[in-house]
PyMOL Python script that loads the backbone (N, CA, C, O; Angstrom):
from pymol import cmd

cmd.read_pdbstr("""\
ATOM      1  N   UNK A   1     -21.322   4.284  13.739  1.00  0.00           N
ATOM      2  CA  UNK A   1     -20.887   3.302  12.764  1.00  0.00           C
ATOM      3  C   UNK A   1     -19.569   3.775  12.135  1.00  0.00           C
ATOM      4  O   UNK A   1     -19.431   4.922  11.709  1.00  0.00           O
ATOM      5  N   UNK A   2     -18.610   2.845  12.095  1.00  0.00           N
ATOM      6  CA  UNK A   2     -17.402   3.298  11.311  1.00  0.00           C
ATOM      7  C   UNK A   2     -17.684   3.142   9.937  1.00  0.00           C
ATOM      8  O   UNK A   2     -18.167   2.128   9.435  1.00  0.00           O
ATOM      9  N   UNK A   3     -17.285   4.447   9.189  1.00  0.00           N
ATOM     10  CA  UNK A   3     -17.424   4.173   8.280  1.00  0.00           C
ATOM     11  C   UNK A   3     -15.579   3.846   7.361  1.00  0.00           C
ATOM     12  O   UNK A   3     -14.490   4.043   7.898  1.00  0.00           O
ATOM     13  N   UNK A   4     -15.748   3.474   6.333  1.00  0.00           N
ATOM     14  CA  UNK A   4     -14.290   3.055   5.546  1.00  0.00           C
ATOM     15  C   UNK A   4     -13.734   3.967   5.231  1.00  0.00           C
ATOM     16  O   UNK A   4     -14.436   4.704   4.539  1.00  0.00           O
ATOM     17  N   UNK A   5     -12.399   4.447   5.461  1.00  0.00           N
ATOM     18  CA  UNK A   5     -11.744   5.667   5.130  1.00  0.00           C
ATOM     19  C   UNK A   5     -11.098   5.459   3.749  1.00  0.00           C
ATOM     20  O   UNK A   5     -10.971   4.317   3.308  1.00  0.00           O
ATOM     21  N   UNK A   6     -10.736   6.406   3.140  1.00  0.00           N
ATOM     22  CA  UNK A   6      -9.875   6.270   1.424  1.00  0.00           C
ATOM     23  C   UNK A   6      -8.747   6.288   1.956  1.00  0.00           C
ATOM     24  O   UNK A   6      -8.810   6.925   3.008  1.00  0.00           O
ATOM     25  N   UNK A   7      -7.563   5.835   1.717  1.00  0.00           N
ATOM     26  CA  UNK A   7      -6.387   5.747   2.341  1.00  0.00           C
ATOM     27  C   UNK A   7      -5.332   6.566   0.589  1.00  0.00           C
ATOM     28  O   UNK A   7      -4.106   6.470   0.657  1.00  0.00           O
ATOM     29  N   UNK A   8      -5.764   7.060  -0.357  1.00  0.00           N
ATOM     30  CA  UNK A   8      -5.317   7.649  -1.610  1.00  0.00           C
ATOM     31  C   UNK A   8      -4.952   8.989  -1.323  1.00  0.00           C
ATOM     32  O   UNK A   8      -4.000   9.394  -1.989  1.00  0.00           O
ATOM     33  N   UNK A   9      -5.514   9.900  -0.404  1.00  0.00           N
ATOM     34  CA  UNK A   9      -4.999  11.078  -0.197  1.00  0.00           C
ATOM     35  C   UNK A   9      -4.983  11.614   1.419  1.00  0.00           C
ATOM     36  O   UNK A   9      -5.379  10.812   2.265  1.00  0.00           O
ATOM     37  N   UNK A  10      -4.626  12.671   1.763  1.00  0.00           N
ATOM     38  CA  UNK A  10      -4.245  13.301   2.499  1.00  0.00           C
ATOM     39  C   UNK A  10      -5.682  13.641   3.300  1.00  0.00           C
ATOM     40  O   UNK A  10      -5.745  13.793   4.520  1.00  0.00           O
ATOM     41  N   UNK A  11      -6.949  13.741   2.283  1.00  0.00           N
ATOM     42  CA  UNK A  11      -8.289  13.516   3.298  1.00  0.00           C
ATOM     43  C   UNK A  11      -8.809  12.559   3.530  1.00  0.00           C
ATOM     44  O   UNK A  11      -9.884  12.790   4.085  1.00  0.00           O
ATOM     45  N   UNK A  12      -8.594  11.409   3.382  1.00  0.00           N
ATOM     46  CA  UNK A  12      -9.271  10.235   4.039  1.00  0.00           C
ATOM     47  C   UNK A  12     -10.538  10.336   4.423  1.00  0.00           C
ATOM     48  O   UNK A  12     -10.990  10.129   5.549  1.00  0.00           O
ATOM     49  N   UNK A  13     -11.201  10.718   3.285  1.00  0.00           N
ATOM     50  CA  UNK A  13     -12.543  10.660   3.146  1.00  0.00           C
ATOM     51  C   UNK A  13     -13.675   9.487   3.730  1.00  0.00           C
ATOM     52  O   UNK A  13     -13.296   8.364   4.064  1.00  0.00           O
ATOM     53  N   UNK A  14     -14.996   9.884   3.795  1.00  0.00           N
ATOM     54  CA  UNK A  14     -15.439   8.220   4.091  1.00  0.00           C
ATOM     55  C   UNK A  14     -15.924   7.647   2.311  1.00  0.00           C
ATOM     56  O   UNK A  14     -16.344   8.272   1.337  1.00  0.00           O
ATOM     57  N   UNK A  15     -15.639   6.344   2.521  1.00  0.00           N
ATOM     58  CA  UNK A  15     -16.196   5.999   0.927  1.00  0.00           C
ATOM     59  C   UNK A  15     -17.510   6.592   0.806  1.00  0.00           C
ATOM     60  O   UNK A  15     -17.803   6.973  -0.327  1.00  0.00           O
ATOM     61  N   UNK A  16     -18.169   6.716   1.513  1.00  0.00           N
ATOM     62  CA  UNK A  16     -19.548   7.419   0.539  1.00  0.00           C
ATOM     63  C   UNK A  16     -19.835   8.383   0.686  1.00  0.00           C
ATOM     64  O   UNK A  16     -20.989   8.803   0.605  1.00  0.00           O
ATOM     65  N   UNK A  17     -18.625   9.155   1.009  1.00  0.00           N
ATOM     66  CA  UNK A  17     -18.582  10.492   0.795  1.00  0.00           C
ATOM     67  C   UNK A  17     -17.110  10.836  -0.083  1.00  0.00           C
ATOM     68  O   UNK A  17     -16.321  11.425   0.656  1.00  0.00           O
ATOM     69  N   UNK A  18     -16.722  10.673  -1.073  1.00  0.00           N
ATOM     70  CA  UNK A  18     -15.147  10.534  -1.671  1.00  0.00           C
ATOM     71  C   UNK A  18     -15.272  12.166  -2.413  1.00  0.00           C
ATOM     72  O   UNK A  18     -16.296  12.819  -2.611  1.00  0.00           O
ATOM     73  N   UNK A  19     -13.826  12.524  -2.727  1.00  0.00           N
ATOM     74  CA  UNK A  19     -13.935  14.091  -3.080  1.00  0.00           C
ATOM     75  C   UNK A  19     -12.995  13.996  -4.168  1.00  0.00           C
ATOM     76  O   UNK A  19     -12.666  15.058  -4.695  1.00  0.00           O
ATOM     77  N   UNK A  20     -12.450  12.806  -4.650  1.00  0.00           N
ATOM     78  CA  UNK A  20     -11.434  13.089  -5.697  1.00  0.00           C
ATOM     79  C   UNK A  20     -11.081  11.983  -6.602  1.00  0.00           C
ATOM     80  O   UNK A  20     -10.765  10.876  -6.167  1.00  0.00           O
ATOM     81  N   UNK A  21     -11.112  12.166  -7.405  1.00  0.00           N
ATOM     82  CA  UNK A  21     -10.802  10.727  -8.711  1.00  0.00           C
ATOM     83  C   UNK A  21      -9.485   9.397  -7.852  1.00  0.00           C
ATOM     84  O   UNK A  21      -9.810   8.219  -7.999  1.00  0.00           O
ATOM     85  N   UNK A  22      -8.703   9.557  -7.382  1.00  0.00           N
ATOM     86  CA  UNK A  22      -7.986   8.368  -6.566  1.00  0.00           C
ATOM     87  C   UNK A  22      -8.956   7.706  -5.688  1.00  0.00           C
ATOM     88  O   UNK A  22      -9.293   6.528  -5.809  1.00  0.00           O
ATOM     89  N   UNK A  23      -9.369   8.482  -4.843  1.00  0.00           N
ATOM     90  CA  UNK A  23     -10.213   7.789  -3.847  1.00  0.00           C
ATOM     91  C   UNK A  23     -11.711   6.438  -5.038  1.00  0.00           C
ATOM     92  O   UNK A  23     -11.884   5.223  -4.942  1.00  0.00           O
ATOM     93  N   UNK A  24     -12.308   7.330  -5.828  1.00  0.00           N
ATOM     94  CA  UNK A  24     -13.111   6.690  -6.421  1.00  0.00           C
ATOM     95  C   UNK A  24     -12.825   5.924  -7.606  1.00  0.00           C
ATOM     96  O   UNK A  24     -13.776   5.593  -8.313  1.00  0.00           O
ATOM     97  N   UNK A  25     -11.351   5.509  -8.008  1.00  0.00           N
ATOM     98  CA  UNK A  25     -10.276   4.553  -8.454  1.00  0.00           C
ATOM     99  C   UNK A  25     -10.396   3.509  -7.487  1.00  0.00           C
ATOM    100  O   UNK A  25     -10.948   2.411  -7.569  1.00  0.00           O
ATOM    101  N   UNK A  26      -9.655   4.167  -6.374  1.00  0.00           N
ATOM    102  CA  UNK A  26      -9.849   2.697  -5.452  1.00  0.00           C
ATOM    103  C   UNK A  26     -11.220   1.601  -4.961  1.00  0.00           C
ATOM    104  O   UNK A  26     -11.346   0.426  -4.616  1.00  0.00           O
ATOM    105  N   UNK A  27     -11.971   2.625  -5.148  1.00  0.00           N
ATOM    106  CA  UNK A  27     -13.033   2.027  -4.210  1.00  0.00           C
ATOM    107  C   UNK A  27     -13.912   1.179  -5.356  1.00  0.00           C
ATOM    108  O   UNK A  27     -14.533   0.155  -5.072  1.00  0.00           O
ATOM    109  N   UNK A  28     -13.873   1.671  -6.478  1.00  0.00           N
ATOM    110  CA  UNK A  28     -14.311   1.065  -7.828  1.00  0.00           C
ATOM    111  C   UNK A  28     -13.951   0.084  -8.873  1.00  0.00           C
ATOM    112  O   UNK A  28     -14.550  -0.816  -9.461  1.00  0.00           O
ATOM    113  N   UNK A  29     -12.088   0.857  -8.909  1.00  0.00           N
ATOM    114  CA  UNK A  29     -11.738  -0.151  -9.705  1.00  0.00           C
ATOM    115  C   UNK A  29     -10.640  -1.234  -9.149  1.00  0.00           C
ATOM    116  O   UNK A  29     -10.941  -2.082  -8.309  1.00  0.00           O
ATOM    117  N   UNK A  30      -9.577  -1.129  -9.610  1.00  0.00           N
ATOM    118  CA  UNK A  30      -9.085  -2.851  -9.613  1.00  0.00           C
ATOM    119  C   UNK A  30      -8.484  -2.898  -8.220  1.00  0.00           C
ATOM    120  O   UNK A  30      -8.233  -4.020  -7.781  1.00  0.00           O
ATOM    121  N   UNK A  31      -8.203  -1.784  -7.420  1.00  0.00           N
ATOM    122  CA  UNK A  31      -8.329  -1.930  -5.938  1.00  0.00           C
ATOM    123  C   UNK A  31      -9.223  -2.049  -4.997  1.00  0.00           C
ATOM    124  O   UNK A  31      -9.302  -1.371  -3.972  1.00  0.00           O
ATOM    125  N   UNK A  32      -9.962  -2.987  -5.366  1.00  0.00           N
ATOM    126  CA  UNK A  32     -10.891  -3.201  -4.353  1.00  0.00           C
ATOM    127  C   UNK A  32     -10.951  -4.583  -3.575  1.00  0.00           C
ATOM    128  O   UNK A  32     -10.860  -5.689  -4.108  1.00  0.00           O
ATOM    129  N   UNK A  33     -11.108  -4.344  -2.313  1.00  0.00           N
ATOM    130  CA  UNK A  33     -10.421  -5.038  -1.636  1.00  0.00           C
ATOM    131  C   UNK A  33     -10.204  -6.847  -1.522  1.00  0.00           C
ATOM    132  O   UNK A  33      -9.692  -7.356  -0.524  1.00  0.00           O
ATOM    133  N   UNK A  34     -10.679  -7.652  -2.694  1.00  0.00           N
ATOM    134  CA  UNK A  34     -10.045  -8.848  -2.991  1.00  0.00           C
ATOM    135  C   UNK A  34      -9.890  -8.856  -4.499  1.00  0.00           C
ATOM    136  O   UNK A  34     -10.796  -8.764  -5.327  1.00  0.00           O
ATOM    137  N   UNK A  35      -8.346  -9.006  -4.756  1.00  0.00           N
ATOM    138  CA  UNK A  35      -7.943  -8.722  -6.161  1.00  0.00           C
ATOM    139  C   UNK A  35      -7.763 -10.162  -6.034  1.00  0.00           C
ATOM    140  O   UNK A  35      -7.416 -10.981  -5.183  1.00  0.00           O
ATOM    141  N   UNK A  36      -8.364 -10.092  -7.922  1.00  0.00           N
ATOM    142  CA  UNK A  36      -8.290 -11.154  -8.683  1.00  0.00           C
ATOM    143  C   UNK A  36      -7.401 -12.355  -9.331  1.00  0.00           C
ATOM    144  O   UNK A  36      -7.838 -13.350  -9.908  1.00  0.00           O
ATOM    145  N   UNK A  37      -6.024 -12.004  -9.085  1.00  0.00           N
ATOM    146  CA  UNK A  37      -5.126 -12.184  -9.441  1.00  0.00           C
ATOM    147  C   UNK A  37      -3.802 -11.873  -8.338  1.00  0.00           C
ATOM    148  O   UNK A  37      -3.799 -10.911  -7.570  1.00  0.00           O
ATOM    149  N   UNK A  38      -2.538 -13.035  -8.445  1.00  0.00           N
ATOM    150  CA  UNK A  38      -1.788 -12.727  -7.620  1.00  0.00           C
ATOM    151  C   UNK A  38      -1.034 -11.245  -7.981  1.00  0.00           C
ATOM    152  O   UNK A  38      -0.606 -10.582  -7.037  1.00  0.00           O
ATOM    153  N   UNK A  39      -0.888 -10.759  -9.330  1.00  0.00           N
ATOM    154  CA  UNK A  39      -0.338  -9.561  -9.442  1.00  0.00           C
ATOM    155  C   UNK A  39      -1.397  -8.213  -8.873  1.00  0.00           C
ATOM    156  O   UNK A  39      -1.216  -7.014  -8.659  1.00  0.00           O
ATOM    157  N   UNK A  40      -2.204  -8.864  -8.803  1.00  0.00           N
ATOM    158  CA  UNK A  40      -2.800  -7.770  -8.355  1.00  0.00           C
ATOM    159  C   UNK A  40      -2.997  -7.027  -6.899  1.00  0.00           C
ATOM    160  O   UNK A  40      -3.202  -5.868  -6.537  1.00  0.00           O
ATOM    161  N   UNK A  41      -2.787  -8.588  -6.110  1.00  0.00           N
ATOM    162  CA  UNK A  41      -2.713  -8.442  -5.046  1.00  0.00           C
ATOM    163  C   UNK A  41      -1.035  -7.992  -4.449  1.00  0.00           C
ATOM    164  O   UNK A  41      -0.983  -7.386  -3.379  1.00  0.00           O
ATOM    165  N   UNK A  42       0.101  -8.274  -5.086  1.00  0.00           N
ATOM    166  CA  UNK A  42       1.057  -7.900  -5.060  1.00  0.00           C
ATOM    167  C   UNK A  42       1.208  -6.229  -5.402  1.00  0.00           C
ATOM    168  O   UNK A  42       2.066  -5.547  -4.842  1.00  0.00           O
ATOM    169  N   UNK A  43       0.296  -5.701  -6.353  1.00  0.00           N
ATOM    170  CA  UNK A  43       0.415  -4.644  -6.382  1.00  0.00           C
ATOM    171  C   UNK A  43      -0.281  -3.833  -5.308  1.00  0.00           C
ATOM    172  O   UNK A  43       0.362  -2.894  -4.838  1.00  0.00           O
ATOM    173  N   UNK A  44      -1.709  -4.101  -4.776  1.00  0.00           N
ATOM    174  CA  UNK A  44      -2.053  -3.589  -3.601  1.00  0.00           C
ATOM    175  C   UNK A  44      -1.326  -3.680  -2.301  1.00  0.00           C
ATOM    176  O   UNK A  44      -1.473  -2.763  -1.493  1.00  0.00           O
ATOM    177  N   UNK A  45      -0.597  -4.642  -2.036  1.00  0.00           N
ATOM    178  CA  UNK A  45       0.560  -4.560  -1.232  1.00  0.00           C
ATOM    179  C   UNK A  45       1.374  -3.665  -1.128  1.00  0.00           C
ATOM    180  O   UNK A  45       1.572  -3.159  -0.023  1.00  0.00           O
ATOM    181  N   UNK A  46       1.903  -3.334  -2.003  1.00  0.00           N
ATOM    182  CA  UNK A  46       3.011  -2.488  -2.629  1.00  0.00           C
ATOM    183  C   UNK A  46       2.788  -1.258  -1.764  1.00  0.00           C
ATOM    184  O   UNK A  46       3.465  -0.907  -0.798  1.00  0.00           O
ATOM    185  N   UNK A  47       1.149  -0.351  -2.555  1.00  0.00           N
ATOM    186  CA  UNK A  47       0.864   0.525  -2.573  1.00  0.00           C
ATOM    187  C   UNK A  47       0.456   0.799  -1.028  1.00  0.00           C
ATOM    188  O   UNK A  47       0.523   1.934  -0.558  1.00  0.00           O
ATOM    189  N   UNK A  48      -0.008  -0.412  -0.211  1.00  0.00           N
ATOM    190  CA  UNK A  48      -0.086  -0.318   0.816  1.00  0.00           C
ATOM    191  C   UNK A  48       0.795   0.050   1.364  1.00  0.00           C
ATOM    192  O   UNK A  48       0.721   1.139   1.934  1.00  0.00           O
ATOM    193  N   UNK A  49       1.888  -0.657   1.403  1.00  0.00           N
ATOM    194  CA  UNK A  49       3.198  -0.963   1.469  1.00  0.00           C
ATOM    195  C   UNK A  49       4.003   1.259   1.899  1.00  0.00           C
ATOM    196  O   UNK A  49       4.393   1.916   2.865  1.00  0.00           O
ATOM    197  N   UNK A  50       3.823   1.406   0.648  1.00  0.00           N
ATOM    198  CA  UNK A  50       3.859   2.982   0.620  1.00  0.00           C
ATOM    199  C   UNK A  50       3.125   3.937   1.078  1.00  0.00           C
ATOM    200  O   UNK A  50       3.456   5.119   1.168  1.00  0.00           O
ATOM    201  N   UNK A  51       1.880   3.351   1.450  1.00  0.00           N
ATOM    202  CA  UNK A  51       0.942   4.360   2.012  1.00  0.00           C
ATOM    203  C   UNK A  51       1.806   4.518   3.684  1.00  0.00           C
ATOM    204  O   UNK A  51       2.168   5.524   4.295  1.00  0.00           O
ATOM    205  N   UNK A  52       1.852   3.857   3.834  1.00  0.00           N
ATOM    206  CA  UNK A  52       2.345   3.242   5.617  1.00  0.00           C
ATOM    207  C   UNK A  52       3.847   3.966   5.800  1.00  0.00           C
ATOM    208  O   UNK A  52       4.135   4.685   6.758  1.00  0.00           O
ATOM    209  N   UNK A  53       4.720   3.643   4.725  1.00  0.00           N
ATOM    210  CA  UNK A  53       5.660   4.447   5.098  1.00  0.00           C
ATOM    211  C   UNK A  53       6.025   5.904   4.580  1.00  0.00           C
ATOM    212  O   UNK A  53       7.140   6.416   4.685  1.00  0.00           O
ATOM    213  N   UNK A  54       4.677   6.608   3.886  1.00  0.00           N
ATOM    214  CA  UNK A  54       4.553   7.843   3.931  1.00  0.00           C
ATOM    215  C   UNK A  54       3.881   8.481   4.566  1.00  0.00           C
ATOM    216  O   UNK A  54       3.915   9.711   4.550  1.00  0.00           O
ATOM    217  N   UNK A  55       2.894   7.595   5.474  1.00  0.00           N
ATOM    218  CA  UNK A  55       2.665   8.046   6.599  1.00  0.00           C
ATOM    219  C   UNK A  55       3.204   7.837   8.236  1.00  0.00           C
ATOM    220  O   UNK A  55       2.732   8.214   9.309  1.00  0.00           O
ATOM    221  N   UNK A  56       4.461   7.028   7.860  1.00  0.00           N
ATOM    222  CA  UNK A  56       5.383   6.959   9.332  1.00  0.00           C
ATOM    223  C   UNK A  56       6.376   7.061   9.229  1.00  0.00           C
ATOM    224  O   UNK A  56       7.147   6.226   9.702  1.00  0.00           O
ATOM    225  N   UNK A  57       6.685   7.864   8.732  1.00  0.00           N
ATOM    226  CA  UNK A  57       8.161   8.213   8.385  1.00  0.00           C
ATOM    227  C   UNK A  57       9.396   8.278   9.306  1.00  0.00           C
ATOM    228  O   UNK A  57      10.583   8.015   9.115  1.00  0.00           O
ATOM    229  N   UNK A  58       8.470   8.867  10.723  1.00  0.00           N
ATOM    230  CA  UNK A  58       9.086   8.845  12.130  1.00  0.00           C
ATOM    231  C   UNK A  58       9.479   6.929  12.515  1.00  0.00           C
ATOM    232  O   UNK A  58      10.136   6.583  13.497  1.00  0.00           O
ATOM    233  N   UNK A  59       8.971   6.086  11.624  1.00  0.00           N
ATOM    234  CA  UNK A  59       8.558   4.900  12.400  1.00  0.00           C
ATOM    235  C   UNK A  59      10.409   4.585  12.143  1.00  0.00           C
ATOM    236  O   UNK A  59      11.008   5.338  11.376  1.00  0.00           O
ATOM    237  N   UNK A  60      10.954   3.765  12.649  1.00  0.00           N
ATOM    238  CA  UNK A  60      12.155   3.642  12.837  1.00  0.00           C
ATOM    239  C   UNK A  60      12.028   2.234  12.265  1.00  0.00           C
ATOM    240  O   UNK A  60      11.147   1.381  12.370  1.00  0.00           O
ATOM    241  N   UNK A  61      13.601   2.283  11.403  1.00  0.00           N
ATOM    242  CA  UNK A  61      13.721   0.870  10.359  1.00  0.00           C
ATOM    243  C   UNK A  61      13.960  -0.518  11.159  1.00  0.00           C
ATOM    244  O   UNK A  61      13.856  -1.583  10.551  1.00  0.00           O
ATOM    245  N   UNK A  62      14.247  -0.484  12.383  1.00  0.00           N
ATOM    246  CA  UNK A  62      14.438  -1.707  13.599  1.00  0.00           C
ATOM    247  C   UNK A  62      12.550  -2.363  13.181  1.00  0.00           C
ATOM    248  O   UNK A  62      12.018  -3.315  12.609  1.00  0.00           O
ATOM    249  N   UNK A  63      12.167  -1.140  13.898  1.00  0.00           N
ATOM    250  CA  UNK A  63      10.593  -2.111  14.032  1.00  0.00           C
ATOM    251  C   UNK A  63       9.864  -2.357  12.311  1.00  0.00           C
ATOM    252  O   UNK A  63       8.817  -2.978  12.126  1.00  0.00           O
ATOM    253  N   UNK A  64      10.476  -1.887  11.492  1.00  0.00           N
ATOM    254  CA  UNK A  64       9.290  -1.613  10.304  1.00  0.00           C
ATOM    255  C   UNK A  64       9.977  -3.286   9.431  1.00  0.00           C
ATOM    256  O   UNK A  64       9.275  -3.969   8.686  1.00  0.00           O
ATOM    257  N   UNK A  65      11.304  -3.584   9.753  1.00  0.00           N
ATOM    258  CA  UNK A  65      11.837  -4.702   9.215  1.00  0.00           C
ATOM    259  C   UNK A  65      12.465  -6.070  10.300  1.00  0.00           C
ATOM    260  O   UNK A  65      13.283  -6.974  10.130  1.00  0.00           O
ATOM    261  N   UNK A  66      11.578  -5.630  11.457  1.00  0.00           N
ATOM    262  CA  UNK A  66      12.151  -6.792  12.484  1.00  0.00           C
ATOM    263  C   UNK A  66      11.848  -7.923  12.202  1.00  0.00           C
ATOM    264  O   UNK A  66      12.666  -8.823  12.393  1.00  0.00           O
ATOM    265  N   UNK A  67      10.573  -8.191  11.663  1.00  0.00           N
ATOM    266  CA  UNK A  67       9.943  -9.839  11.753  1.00  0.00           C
ATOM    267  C   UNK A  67      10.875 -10.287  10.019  1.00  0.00           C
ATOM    268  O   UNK A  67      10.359 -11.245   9.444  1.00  0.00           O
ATOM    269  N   UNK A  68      11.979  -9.712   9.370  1.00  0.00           N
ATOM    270  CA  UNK A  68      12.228 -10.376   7.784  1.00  0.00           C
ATOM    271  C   UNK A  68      13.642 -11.063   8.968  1.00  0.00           C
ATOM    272  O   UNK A  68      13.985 -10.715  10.098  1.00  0.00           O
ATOM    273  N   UNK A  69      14.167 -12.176   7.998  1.00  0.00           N
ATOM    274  CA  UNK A  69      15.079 -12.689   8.005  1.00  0.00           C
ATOM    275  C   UNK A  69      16.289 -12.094   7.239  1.00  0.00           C
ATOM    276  O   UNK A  69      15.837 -11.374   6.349  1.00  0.00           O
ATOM    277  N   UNK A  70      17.581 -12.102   7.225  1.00  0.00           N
ATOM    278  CA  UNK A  70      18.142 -11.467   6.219  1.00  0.00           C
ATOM    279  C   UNK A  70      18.466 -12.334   5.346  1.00  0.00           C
ATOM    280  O   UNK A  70      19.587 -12.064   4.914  1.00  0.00           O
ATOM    281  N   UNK A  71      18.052 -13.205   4.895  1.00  0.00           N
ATOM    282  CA  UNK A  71      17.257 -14.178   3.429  1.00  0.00           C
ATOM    283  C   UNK A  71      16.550 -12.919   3.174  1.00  0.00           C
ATOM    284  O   UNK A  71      17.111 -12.106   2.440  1.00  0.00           O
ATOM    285  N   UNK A  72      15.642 -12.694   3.568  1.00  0.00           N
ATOM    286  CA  UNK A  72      14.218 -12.471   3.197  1.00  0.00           C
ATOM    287  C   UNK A  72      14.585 -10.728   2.582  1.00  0.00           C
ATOM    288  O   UNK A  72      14.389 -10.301   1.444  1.00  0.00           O
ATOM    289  N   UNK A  73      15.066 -10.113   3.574  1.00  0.00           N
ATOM    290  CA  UNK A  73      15.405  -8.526   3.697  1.00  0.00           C
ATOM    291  C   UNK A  73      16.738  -8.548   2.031  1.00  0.00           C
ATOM    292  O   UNK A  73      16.879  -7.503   1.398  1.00  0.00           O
ATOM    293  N   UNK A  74      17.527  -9.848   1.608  1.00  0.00           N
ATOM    294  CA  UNK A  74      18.276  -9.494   0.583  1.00  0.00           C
ATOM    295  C   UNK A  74      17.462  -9.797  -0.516  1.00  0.00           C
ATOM    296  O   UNK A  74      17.524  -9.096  -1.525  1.00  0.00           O
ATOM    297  N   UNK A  75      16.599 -10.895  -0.431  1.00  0.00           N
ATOM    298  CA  UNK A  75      15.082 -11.016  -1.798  1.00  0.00           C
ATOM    299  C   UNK A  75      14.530  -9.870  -1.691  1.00  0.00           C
ATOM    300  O   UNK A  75      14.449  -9.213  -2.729  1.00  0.00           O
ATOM    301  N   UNK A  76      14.034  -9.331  -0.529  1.00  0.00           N
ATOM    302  CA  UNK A  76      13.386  -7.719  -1.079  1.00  0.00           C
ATOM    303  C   UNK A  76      13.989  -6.848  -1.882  1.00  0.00           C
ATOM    304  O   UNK A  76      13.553  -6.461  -2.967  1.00  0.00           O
ATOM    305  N   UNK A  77      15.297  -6.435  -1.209  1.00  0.00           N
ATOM    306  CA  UNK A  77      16.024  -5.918  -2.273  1.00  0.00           C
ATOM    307  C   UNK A  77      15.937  -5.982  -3.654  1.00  0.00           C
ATOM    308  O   UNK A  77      15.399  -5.281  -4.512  1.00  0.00           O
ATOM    309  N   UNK A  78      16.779  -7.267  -3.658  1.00  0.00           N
ATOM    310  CA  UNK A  78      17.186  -7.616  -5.143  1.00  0.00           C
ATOM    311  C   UNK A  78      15.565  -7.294  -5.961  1.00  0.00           C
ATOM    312  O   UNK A  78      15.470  -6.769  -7.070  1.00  0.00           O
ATOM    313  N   UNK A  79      14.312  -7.781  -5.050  1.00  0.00           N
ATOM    314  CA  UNK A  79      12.871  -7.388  -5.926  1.00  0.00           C
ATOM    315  C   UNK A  79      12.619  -5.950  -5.921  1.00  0.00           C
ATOM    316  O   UNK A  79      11.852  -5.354  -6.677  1.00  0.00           O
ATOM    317  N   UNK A  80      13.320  -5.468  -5.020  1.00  0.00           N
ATOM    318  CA  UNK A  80      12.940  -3.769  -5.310  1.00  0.00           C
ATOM    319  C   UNK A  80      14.028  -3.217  -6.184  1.00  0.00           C
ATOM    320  O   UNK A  80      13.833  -2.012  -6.339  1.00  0.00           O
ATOM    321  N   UNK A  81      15.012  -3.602  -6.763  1.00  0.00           N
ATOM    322  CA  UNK A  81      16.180  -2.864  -7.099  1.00  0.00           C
ATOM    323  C   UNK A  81      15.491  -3.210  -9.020  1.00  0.00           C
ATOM    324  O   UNK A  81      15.463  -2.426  -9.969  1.00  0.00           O
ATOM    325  N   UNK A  82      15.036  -4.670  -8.942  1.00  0.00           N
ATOM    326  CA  UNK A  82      14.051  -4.814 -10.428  1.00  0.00           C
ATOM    327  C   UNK A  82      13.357  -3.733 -10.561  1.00  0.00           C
ATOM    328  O   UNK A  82      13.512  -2.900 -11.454  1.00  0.00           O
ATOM    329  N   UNK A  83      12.330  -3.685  -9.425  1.00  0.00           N
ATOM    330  CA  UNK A  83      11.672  -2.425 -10.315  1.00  0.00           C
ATOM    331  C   UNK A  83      11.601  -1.181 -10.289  1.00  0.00           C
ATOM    332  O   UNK A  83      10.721  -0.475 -10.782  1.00  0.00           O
ATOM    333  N   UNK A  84      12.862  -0.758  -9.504  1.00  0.00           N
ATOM    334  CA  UNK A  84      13.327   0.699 -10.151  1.00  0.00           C
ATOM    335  C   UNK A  84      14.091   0.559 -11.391  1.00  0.00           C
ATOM    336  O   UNK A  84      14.839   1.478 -11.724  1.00  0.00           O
ATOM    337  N   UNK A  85      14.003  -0.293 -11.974  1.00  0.00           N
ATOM    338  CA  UNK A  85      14.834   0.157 -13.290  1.00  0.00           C
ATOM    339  C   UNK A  85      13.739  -0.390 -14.188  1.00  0.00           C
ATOM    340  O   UNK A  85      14.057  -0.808 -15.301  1.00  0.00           O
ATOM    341  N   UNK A  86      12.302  -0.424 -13.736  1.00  0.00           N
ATOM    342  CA  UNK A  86      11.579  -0.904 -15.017  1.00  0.00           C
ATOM    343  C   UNK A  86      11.557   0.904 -15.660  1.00  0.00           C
ATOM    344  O   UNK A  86      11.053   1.165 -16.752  1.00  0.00           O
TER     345      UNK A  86
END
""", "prot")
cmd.dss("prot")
cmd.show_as("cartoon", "prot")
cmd.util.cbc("prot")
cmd.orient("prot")
């Protein structure tokens, strides 16, 4: 049986076996896997978002941004450049 891995740290624990306060954040609180709210789900994105490219770092920027338009790739921006300066 597969069990669900924690995707919060570097052990990727199974959920019912978790070893560290992130992992049992996620699995408990407001990340769990259908958020309530569109910000919320925007924020699990995000974090997804970062999990993926701190774990592929090798992955090359052709494939990780092929399917945006460059509409789409200058709205990211301009939305990521907001919130580094929150």
């Amino acid at each position: 049986m597969n069990e669900e891995k924690c995707p919060c740290c570097p052990n990727h624990c199974d959920k019912k076996n978790l070893s560290c306060g992130r992992g049992m954040d996620y699995f408990n609180g407001e990340n769990q896997e259908e958020a309530k709210t569109i910000q919320e789900q925007i924020l699990m994105d995000l974090r997804k978002c970062g999990h993926y490219l701190h774990h592929n770092k090798e992955a090359k920027k052709e494939d990780i941004l092929k399917n945006l338009t460059e509409e789409e790739l200058e709205q990211l921006h301009t939305f990521l450049e907001k919130i580094k300066t929150m």
